[in-house]
C-alpha positions as CSV (number, residue, x, y, z in Angstrom):
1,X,0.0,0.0,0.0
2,X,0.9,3.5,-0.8
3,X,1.6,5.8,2.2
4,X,-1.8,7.8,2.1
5,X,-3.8,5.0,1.4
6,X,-7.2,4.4,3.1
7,X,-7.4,2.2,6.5
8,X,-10.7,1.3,8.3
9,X,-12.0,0.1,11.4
10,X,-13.8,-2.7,9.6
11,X,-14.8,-4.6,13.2
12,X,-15.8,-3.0,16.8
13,X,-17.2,-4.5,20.1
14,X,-17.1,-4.8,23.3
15,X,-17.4,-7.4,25.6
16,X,-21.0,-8.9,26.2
17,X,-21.1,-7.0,29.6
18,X,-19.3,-4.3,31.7
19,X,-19.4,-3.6,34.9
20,X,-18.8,-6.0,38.1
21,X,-17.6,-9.5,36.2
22,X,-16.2,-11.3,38.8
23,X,-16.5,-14.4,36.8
24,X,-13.9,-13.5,33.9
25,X,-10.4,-13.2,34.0
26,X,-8.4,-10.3,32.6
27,X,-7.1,-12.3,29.4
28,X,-10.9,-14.1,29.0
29,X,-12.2,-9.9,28.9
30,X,-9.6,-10.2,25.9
31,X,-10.4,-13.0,24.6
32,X,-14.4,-12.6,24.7
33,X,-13.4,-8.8,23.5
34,X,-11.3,-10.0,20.4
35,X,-14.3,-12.6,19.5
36,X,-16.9,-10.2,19.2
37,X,-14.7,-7.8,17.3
38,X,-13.7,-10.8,14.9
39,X,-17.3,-12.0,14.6
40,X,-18.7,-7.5,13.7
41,X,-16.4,-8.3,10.8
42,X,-17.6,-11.5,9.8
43,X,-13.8,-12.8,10.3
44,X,-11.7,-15.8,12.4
45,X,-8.6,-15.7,13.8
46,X,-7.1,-17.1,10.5
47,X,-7.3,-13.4,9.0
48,X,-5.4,-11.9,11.7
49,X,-1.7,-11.2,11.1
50,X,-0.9,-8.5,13.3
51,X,-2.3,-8.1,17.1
52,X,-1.5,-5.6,19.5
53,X,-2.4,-4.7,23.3
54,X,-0.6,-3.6,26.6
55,X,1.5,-5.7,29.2
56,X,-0.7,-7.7,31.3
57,X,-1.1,-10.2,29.9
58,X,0.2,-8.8,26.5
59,X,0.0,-9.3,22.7
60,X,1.6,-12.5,23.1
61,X,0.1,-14.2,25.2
62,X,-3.6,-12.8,24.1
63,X,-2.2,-13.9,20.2
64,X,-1.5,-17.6,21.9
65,X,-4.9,-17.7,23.6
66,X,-6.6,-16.8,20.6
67,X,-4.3,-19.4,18.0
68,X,-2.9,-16.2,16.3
69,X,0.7,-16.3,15.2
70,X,1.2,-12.9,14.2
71,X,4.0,-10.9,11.5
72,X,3.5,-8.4,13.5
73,X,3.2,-7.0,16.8
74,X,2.6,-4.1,19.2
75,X,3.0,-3.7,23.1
76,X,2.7,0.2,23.3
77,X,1.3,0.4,27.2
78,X,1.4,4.3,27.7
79,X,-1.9,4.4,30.1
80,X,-5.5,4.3,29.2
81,X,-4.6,6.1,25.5
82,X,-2.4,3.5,24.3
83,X,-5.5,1.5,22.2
84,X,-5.3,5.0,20.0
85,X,-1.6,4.7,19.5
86,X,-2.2,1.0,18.3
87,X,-5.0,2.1,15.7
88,X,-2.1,4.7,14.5
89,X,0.4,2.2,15.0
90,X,-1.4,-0.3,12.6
91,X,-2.9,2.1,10.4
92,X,1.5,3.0,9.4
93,X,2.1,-1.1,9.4
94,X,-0.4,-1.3,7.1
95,X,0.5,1.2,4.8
96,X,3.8,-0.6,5.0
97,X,3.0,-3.8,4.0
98,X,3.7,-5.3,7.3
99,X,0.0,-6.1,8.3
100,X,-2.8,-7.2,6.5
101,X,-5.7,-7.6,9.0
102,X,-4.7,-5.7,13.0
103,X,-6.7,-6.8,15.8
104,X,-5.9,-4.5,18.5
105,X,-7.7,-5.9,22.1
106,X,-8.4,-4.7,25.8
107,X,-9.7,-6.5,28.6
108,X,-9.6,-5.4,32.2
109,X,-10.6,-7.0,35.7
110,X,-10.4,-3.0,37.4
111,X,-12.9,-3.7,39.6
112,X,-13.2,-7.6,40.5
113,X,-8.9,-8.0,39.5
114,X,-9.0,-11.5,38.4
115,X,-6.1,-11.9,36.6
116,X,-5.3,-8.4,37.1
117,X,-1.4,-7.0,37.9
118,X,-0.7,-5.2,40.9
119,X,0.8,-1.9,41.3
120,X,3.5,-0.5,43.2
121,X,5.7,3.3,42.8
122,X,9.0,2.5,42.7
123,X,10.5,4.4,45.4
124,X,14.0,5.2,42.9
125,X,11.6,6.5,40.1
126,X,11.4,10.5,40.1
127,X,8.1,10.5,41.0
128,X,9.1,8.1,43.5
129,X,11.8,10.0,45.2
130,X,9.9,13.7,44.6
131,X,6.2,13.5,44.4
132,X,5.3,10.1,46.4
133,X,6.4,12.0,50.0
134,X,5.0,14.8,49.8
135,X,1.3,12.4,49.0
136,X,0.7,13.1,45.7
137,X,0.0,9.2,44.6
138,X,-2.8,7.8,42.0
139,X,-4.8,9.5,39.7
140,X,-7.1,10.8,42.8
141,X,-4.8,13.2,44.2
142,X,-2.7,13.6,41.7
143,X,-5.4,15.2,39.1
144,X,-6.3,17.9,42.0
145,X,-3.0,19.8,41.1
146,X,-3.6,21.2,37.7
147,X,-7.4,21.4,38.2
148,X,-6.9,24.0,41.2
149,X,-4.4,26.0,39.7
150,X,-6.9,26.0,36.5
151,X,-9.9,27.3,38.6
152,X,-7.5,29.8,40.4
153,X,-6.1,31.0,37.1
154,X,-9.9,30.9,35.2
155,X,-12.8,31.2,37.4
156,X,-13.7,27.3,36.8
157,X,-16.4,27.4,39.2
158,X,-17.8,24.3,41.3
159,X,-20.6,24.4,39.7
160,X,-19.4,24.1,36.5
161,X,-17.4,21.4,37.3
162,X,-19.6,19.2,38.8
163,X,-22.1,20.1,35.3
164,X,-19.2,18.0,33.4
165,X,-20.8,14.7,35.5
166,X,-24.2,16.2,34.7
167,X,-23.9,16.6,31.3
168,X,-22.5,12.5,30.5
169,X,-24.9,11.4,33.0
170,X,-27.7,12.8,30.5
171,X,-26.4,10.2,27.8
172,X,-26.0,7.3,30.0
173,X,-29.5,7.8,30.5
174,X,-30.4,6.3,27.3
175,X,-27.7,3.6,27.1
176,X,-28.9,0.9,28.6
177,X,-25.1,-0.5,29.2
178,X,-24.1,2.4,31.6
179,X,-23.6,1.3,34.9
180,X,-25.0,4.5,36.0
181,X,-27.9,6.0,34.3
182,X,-30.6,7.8,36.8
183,X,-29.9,11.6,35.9
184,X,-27.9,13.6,38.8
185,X,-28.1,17.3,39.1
186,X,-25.3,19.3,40.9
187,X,-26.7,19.3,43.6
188,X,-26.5,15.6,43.8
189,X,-22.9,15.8,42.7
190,X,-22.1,18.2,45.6
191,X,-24.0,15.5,48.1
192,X,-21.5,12.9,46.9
193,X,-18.4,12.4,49.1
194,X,-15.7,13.8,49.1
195,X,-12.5,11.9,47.5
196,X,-9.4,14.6,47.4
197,X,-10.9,18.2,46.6
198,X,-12.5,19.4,44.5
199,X,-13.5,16.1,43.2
200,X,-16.7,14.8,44.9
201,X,-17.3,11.1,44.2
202,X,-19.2,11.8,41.1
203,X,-16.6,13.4,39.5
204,X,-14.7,10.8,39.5
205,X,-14.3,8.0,37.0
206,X,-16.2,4.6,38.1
207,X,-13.9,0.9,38.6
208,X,-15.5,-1.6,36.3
209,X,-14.4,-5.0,34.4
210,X,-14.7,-5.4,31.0
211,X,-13.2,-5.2,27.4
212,X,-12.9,-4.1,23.7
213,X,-11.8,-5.3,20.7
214,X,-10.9,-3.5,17.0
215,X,-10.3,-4.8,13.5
216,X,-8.1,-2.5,11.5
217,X,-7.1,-3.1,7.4
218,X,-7.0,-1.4,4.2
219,X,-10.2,0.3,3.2
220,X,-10.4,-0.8,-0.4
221,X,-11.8,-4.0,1.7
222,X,-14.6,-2.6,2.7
223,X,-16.7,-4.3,0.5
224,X,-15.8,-7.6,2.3
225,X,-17.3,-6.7,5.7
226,X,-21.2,-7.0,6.6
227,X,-20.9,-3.2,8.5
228,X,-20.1,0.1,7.1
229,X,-16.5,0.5,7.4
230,X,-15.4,3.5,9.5
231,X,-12.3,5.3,8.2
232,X,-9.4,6.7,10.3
233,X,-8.9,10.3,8.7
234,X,-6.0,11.4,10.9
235,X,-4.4,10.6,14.0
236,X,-1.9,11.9,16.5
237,X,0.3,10.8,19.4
238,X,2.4,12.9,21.9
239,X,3.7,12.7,25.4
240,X,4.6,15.5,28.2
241,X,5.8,14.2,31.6
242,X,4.9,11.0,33.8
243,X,5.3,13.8,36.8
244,X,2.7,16.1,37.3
245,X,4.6,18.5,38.8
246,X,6.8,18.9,35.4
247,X,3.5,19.5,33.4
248,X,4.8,22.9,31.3
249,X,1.4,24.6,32.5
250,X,-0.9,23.1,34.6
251,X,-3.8,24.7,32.8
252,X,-3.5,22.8,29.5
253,X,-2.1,19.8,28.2
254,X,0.4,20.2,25.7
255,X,0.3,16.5,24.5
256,X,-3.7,16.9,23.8
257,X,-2.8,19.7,21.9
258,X,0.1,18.3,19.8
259,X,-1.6,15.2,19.2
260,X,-4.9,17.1,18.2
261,X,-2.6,19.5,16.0
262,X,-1.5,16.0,14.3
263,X,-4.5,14.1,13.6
264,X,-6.6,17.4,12.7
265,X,-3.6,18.0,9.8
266,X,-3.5,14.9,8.6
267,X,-7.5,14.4,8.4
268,X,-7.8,17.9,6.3
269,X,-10.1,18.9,9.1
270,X,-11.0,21.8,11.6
271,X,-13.4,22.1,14.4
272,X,-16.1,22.7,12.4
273,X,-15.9,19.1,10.2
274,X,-16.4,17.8,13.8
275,X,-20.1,16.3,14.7
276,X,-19.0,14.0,17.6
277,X,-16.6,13.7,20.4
278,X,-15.0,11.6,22.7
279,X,-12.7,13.1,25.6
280,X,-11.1,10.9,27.8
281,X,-12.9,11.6,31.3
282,X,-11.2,10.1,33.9
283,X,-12.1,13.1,36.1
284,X,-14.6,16.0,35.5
285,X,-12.4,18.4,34.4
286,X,-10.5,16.0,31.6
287,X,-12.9,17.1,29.0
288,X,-12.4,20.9,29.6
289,X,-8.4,20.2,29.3
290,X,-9.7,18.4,26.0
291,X,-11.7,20.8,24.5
292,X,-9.6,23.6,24.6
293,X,-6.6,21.7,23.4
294,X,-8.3,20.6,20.5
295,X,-9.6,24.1,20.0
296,X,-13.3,23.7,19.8
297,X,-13.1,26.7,22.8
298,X,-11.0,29.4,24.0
299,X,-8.5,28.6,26.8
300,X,-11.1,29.3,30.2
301,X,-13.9,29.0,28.0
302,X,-14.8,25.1,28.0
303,X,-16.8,24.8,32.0
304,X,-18.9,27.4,30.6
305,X,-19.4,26.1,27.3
306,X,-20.5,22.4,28.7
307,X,-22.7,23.7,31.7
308,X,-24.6,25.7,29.0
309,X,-26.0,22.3,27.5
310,X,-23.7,22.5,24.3
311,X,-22.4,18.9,24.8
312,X,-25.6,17.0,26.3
313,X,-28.4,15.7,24.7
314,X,-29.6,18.3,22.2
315,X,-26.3,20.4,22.1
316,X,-24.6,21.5,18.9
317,X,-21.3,19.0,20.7
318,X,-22.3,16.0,21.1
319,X,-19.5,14.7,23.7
320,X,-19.3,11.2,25.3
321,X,-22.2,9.9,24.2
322,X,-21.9,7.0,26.1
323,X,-21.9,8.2,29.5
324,X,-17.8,8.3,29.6
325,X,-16.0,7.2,32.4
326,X,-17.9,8.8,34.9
327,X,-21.3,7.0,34.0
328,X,-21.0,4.3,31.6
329,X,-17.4,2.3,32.6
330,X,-13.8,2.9,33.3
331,X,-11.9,-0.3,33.4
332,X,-8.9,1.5,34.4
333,X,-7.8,2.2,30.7
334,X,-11.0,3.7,29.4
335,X,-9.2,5.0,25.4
336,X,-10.9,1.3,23.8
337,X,-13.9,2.5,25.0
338,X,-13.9,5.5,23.9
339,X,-13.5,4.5,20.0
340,X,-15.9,2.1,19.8
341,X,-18.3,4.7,20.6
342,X,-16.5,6.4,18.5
343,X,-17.3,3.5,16.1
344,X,-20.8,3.3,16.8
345,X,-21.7,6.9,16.3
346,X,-20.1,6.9,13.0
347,X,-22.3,3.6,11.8
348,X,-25.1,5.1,13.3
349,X,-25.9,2.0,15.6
350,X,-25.2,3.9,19.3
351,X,-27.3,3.6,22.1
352,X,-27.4,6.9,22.0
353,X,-27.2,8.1,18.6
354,X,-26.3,11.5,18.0
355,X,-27.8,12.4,14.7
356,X,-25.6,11.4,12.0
357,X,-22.2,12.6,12.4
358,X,-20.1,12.4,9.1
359,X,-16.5,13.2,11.8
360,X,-16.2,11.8,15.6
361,X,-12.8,12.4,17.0
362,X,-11.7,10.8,19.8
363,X,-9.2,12.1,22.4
364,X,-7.4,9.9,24.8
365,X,-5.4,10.7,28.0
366,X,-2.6,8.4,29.4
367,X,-1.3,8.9,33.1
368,X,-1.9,12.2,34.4
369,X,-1.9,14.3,31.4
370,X,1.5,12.1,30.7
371,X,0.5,11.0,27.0
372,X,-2.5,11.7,24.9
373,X,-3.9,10.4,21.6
374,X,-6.0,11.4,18.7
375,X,-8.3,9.5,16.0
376,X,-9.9,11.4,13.7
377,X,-12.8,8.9,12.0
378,X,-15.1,9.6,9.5
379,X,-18.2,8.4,7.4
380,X,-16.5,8.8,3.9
381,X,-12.5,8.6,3.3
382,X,-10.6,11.4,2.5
């Protein structure tokens, strides 16, 4: 294939359920994942000939399970965005010639952790030695450090915080997946407990099981798959700092904004092609970071612009249409989830469709603001 030639997402799903699976292990969430995916694209594991996933349990061993001996293979684990750096990934080893058919899987035990790794700071690492004493360890209190400054430095109020978990829980309402879907005011968010201000409990991403799976090849395929085949338009990578403390301003993320800048160039597109998006919601405020990176907003302007109703239901931004990671489920790395709604919304066969978007782009967030990545997918190619 030629360097700008067409790739697809020719196969999406998810496992059959998310939420509390105490039943499954972490590599059977792959495996069930990688099934369905293979089975949206009316394939086997005899088309596969490239695979890739993060450590724990790995491409390998997931290609083993599955009966896959692959040409080639990708273990980029870089946090919950790293499924978007596989979809670029495989969209280049394509092109290359060194891939025909990618399946790219995720399966998670966050909540139940069969099968699941532990976790431990190593006490040499920098973060380790000059962030870990002072208590600034896990996402939880981590994440507080460049939200404050950000409300200090841009009148992010409270309110408009907690609107973020308002807002998503407004979609979840109509997916009938979502772990959470009775609709919360902020009053309600404000009545949750406190976890490590300003985040109250609903402002914080869930702990679920559960899994995804893509297929990625060359779109002049298409015809061979039963769905409509979804097109990846652009895409971007990029990486800051695995200490937050180093982040260059802790009002913005630069690697949302370089790996927006990326896939927006290469897609031909601005923020006006755009008719759906997925942000990466870990916390509340991760979408506000998003949207002014990507620059659908001015820098100070996104709390505002989502407590307004632009992003719920009805909104001229349809954003996390399936309840995110504060609603619907957050293994722990949420980025698969995120395309496959991506995916859905683009078919127009979401739980909760969002009209008929021609461009979603999705935006995922590794660490803590550490690494981000951008898809840009579309109806029609290029």
């Amino acid at each position: 294939m030629s360097r700008g030639a067409g790739v697809i997402i020719a196969g999406a799903a998810e496992t059959d359920q998310v939420g509390r699976l105490p039943h499954t292990s972490t590599l059977g969430l792959h495996i069930e994942a990688a099934r369905n995916a293979l089975a949206d694209a009316g394939l086997t594991t005899r088309d596969i000939d490239g695979i890739a996933t993060v450590s724990a349990p790995g491409p390998v061993q997931v290609a083993h399970a599955l009966g896959i001996t692959p040409t080639w293979v990708d273990g980029t684990g870089v946090g919950g965005t790293s499924f978007l750096l596989h979809v670029r990934h495989a969209v280049a080893a394509i092109r290359a010639g060194y891939a025909r058919t990618v399946l790219v899987t995720h399966g998670e035990s966050g909540r139940s952790r069969v099968g699941a790794g532990g976790w431990r700071m190593d006490p040499s690492s920098p973060a380790g030695q000059f962030e870990a004493p002072y208590g600034t360890l896990g996402p939880t209190t981590t994440f507080t450090i460049p939200v404050l400054r950000y409300m200090k430095e841009y009148g992010l109020t409270h309110e408009q915080l907690a609107y973020v978990a308002v807002a998503q829980r407004k979609w979840a309402a109509r997916n009938p997946r979502a772990m959470f879907r009775d609709e919360i005011t902020v009053a309600d968010v404000f009545a949750s407990r406190m976890v490590a201000y300003p985040f109250h409990l609903l402002e914080c991403c869930l702990v679920t099981d559960g899994g995804g799976a893509l297929i990625i090849t060359a779109a002049d395929r298409s015809v061979e798959f039963p769905k409509p085949p979804v097109h990846i338009l652009g895409t971007g990578e990029a990486s800051e700092t695995p200490m937050i403390s180093q982040l260059a301003d802790f009002t913005e993320s630069q690697a949302f904004r370089l790996a927006g800048q990326a896939a927006f160039a290469e897609a031909g597109i601005t923020t006006a092609d755009v008719g759906h998006l997925m942000i990466y919601d870990a916390f509340a405020h991760v979408p506000i970071y998003g949207l002014e990176a990507l620059g659908f907003v001015k820098k100070g302007e996104a709390g505002g612009f989502i407590a307004a109703g632009n992003t719920e239901p009805g909104g001229a931004l349809p954003l996390n249409t399936n309840g995110g990671g504060l609603s619907y489920t957050h293994t722990g790395m949420y980025g698969m989830f995120a395309i496959t709604e991506g995916v859905r919304q683009i078919r127009g066969e979401a739980a909760a469709q969002a009209g008929e978007p021609q461009v979603s782009v999705v935006l995922g967030n590794g660490g803590m603001f550490a690494t981000a990545g951008v898809l840009v997918l579309g109806r029609q190619p290029r």
